[in-house]
N, C-alpha and C positions, 0 to 999 in steps of 0.2 A: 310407261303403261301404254300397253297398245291399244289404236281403234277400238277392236271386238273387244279387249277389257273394258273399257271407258265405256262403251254401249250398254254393255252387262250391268257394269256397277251401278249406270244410270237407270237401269230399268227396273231393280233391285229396291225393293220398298226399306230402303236405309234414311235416318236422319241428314243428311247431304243427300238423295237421291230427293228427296220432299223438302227440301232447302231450293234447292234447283228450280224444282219443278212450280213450285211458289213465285221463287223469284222472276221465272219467265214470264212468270202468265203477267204478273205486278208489270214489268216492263211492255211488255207488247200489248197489254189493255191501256197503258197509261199514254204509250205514243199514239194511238185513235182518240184517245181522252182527249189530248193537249190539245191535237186539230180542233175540237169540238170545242174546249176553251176559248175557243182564238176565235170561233162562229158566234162566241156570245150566246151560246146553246146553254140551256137549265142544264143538262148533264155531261158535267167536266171530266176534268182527269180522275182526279178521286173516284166518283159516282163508274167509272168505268173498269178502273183498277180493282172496287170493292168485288162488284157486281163478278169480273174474273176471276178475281181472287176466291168467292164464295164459291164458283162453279169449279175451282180448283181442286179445293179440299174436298168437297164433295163426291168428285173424281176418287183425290187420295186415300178417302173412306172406304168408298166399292170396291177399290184394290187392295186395301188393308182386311176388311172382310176377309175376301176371296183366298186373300194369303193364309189368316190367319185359322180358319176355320174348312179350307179348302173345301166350300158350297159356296153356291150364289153367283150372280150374275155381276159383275163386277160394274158395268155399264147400267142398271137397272136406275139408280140414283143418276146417273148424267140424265138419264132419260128426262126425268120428273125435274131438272132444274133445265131443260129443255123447251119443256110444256110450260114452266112457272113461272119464267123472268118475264109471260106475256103482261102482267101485273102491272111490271114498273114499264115497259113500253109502252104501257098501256096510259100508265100516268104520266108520260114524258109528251103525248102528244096536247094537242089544243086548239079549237076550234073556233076561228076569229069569224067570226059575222057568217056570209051566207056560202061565201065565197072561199075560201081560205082557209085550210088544215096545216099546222105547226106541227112539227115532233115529227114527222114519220122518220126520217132520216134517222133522230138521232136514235128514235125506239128500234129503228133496224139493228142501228150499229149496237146498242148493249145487249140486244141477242146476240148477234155477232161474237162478242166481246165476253160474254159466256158462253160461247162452242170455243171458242177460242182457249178459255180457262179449260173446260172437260178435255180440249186437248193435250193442253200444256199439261193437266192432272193424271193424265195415262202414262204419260212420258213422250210423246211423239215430236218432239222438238221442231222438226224439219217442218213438217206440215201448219204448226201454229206459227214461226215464222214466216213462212210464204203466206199464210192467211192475213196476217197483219199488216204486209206490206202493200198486198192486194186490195183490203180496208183502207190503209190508208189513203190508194191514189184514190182508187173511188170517192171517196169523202173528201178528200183536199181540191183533187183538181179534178172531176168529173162533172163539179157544177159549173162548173166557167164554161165548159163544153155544153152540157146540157141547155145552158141559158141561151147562148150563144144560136142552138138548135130552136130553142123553141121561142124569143124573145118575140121574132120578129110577126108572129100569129096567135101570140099567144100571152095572158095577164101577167105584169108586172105590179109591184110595188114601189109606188115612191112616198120619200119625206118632205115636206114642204112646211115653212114658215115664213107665215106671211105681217106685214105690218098692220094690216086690221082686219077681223074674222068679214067683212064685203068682200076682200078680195077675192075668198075661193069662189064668190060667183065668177067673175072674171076667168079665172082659173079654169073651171069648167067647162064656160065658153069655147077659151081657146082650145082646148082639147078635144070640145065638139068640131070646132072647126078644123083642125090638122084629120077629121075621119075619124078620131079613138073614140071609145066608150066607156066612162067613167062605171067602176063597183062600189064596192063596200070604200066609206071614210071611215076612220077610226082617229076621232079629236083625241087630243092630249092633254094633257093639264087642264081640264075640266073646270077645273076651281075657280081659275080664273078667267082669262081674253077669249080662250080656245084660237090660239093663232098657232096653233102646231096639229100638223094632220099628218097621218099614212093613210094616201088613197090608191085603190087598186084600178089600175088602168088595162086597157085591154087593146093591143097593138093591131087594128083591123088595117088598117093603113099601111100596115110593113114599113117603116120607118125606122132610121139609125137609132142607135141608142142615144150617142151624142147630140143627134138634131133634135132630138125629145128632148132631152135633157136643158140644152141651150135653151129651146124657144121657153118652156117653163122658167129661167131661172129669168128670161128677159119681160115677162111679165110685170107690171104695175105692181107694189105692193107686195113683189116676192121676195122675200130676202135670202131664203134658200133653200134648193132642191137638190134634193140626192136619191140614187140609188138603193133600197130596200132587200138584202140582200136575203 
């Protein structure tokens, strides 16, 4: 079978053309998922693949329509799960104290990840692959850069536990003294010591990452600090 058959037959609203076309979207929303998996992000691979997958059939519908009835706008339905996945973006984000918005990333990426489905659900192969891949660095290695860019003027997070809840006085101290600006804390385990915090710091001092990092861990009473990614 040649190219231009293969193209055809693919484009051709057949049980194998919407086998295909299912399966891509499932594969290429699930490799954006998995990253997200791996960020310890509320929305995994699952939650990505569905979401494609939904805006797939979708797709497959408006073109089954259009086939089957020859009216209609075959795109009309992509439209509206365009507008609608703002929903669940909407529910992926989260808002920690005064300082600090969660989710956006990932609510970008399941729009994303349904244009991606309505693509895969037309049949355009070429384009929802290049899209996925494009997603992917963005999301995988884009923050290492961005951090990277903005660390050094701009709020971090880190996790700190300490041997007795006096310490984060000390803590804060030194932080005042290296020039930063302590934000929003957010204690941990409530219940009990409250010796586990993520406090948000704010790099006015332009300082390494590592020499931040060290002077906190050599602190009184800290038992250990890390990175808040």
């Amino acid at each position: 079978m040649s190219i231009e058959l293969l193209g055809e037959s693919i484009n051709e609203l057949s049980i194998v053309s919407m086998a295909l076309r299912i399966l891509m979207s499932m594969v290429c929303s699930g490799v954006i998922g998995l990253e997200r998996g791996k960020a310890n992000q509320p929305a995994g691979m699952r939650t990505y693949m569905l979401v494609s997958l939904g805006a797939c059939i979708v797709m497959i519908t408006g073109d089954y329509v259009f086939y089957k009835y020859g009216t209609g706008d075959p795109a009309r339905l992509g439209a509206q799960v365009v507008s609608g996945i703002g929903f669940l973006g909407a529910g992926s984000i989260m808002v920690s104290g005064k300082l600090r918005i969660r989710g956006l990333t990932t609510a970008a990426g399941l729009w994303t990840s349904a244009c991606i489905g309505l693509v895969m659900g037309i049949g355009f192969f070429e384009c929802g692959v290049i899209a996925t891949v494009a997603v992917y660095i963005i999301i995988g290695y884009f923050k290492k850069l961005e951090d990277r860019i903005t660390f050094y003027d701009g709020w971090f997070s880190v996790y700190v536990r300490v041997e007795d809840p006096s310490c984060f006085a000390d803590l804060y101290d030194e932080v005042k003294k290296m020039g930063m600006k302590t934000g929003e804390v957010q204690l941990l385990d409530k219940k009990h010591e409250c010796k586990e915090a993520i406090i948000s710091v704010r790099n006015n001092s332009h300082r390494d990452r590592d020499e931040i990092l060290s002077t906190l861990q050599n602190i009184t009473g800290v038992s250990k600090a890390r990175y808040v990614s």
